[in-house]
C-alpha positions as CSV (number, residue, x, y, z in Angstrom):
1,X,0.0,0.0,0.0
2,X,1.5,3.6,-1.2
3,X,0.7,4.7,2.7
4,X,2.8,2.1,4.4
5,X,5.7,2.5,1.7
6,X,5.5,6.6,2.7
7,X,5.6,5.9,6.4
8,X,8.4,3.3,6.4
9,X,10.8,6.4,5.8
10,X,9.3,8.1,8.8
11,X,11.8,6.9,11.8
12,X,9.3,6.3,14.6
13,X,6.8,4.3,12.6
14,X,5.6,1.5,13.4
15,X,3.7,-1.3,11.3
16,X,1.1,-2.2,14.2
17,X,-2.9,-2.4,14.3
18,X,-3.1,1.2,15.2
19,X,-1.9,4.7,13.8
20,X,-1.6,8.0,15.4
21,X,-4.5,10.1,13.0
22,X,-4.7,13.7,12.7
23,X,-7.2,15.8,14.2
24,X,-7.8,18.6,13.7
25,X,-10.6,21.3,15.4
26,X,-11.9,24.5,13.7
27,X,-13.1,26.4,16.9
28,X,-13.2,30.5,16.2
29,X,-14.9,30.9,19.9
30,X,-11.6,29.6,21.8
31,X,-7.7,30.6,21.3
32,X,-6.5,27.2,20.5
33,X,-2.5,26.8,19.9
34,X,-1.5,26.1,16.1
35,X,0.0,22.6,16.8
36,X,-1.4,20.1,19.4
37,X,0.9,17.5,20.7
38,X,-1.6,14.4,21.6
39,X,1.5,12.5,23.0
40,X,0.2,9.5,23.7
41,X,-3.8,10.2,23.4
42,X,-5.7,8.0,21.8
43,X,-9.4,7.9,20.6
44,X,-10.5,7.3,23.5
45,X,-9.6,11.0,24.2
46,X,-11.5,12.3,21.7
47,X,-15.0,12.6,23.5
48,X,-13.3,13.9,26.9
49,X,-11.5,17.0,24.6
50,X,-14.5,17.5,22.8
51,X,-16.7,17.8,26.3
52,X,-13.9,20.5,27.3
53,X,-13.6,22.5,24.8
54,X,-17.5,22.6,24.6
55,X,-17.0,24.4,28.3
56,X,-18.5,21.0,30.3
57,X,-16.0,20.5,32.6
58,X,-17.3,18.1,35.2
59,X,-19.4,16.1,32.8
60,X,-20.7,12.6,34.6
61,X,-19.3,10.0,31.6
62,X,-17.8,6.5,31.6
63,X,-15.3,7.7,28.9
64,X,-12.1,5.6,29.7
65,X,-10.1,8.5,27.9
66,X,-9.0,12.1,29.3
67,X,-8.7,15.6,27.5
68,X,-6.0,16.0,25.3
69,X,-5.7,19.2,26.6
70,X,-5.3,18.6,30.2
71,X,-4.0,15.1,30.8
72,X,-1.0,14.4,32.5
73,X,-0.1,10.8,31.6
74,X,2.4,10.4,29.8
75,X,1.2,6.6,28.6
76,X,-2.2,5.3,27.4
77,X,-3.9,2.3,27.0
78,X,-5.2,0.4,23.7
79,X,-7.0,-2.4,23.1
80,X,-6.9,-4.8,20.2
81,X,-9.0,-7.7,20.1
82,X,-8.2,-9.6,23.7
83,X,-4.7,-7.8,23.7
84,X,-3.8,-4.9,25.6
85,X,-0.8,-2.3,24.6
86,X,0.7,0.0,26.7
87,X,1.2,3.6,24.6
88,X,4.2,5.6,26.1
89,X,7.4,7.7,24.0
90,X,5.2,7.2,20.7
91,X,5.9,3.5,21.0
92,X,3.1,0.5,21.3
93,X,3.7,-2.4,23.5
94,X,2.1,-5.6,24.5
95,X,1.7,-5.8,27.4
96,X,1.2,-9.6,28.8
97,X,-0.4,-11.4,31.3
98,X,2.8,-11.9,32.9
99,X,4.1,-8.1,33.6
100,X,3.9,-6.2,36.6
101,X,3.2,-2.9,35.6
102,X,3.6,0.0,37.7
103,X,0.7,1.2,39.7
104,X,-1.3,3.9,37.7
105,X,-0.6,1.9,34.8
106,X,-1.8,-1.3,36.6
107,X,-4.9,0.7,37.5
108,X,-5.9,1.9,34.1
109,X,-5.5,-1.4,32.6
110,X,-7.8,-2.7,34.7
111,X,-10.2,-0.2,34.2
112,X,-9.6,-0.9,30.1
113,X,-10.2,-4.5,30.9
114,X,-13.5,-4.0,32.6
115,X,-14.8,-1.7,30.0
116,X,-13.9,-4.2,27.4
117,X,-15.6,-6.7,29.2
118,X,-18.6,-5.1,30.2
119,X,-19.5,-4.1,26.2
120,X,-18.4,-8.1,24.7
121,X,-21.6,-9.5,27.6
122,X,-24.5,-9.9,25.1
């Protein structure tokens, strides 16, 4: 495909199940900066930024994700099929039943995992 041949040049790509994709929000009632850094955001973010630039701050939601514009992780969570990656420095990793991850990150993944399970009961 002409879009993973492009993106094999790029040094930080990676050919996994998921792809960092632009966003990009026209908003003349807000100052918003030019460029955005997501870090490690995922779509799961999307809903929670939406919410806050909308001005609903405190919103009762079961999003998993946080805004973009106010989180302070500096790793996210994704979830393919009944596998879990761990986001973090642009990089995706598995992350298997047999690591110990670190606290926060423990917590979150568990929080993934329950969401994920609560939407497959029919």
């Amino acid at each position: 495909a002409p879009f993973v041949q492009l993106m094999k040049s790029e040094p930080d790509y990676q050919s996994l199940p998921f792809d960092r994709i632009p966003l990009l929000i026209y908003d003349p009632g807000h100052q918003l900066p030019k460029q955005w850094d997501a870090r490690c955001g995922n779509s799961l973010d999307f809903a929670p930024t939406a919410l806050q630039l909308l001005g609903i701050q405190q919103a009762r939601n079961a999003f998993l994700g946080e805004s973009l514009s106010s989180s302070t992780r500096n790793y996210s969570i994704a979830a393919g099929g009944d596998s879990y990656f761990l986001i973090r420095n642009n990089r995706l990793k598995p992350i298997l039943e047999t690591d110990r991850p670190e606290p926060d990150i423990a917590a979150l993944l568990k929080r993934y995992q329950d969401f994920c399970r609560f939407v497959q009961v029919k």
